[in-house]
C-alpha positions as CSV (number, residue, x, y, z in Angstrom):
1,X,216.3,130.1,133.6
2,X,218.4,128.7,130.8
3,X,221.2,131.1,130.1
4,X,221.0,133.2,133.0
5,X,218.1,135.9,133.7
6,X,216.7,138.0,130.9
7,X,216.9,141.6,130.8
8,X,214.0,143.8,129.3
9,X,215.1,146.8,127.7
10,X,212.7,149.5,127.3
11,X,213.2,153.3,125.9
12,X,212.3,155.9,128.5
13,X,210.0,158.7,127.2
14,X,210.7,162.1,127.3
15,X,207.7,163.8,128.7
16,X,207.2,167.2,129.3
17,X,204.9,170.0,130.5
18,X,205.1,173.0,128.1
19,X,203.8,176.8,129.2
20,X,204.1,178.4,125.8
21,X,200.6,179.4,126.5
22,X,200.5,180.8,129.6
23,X,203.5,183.5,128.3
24,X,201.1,184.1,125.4
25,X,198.0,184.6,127.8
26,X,200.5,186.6,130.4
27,X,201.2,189.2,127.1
28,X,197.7,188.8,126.1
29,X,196.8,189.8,129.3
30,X,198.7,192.8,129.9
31,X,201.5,190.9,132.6
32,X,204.8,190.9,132.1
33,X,207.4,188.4,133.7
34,X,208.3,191.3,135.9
35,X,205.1,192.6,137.2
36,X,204.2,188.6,137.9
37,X,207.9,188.5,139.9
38,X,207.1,192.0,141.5
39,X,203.2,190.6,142.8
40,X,204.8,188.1,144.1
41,X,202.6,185.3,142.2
42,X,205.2,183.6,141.1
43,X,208.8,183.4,141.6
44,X,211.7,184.2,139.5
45,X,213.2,180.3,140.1
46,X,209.5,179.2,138.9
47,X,209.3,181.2,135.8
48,X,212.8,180.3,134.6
49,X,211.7,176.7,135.2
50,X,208.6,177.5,133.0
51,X,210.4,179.5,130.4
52,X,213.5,176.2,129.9
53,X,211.2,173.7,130.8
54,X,213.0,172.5,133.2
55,X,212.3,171.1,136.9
56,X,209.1,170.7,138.8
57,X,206.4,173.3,139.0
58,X,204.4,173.6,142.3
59,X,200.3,172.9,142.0
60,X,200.2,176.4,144.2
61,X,202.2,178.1,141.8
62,X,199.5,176.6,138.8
63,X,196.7,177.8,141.1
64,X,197.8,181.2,141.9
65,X,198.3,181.9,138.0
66,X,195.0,180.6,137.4
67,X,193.4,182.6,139.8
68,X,195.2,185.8,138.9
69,X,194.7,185.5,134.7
70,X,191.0,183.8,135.7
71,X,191.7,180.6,133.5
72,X,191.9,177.2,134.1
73,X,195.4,174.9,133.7
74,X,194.5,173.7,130.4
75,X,194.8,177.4,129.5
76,X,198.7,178.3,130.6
77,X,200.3,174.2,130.1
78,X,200.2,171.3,127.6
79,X,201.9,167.8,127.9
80,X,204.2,167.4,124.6
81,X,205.5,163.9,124.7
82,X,208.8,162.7,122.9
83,X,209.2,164.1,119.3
84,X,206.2,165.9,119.1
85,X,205.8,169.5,117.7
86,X,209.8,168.9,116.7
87,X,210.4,170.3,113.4
């Protein structure tokens, strides 16, 4: 190559999973964050995770919350990608 090699630049994409709705469906259902930690369905690193969106959420934790609120994952998570829903 003339010039030396070329370099590709791309721009990462912030992706991210967002629970809003399964806090909404977790009052709506009568659970708080506490009686969830207490049960034992999900753990207090997980729900702080969930809350600041932050880190990796276990498919077992997805599945136990499903089971327990009867719902499926569409119901408690949404993908939001880069700039979306920003005011």
């Amino acid at each position: 190559m003339q010039g030396g090699p070329r370099i590709l630049k791309t721009r990462m994409i912030d992706m991210s999973i967002r629970y809003d709705k399964l806090f909404a469906l977790l009052k709506e259902k009568g659970y708080s964050t506490y009686r969830i930690r207490q049960e034992n369905i999900v753990s207090q690193a997980a729900l702080t995770k969930m809350k600041n969106g932050t880190g990796d959420i276990d498919t077992r934790t997805i599945e136990r919350l499903c089971a327990v609120l009867n719902c499926q994952p569409g119901d408690i998570m949404e993908y939001v990608s880069d700039g979306e829903g920003v005011a």
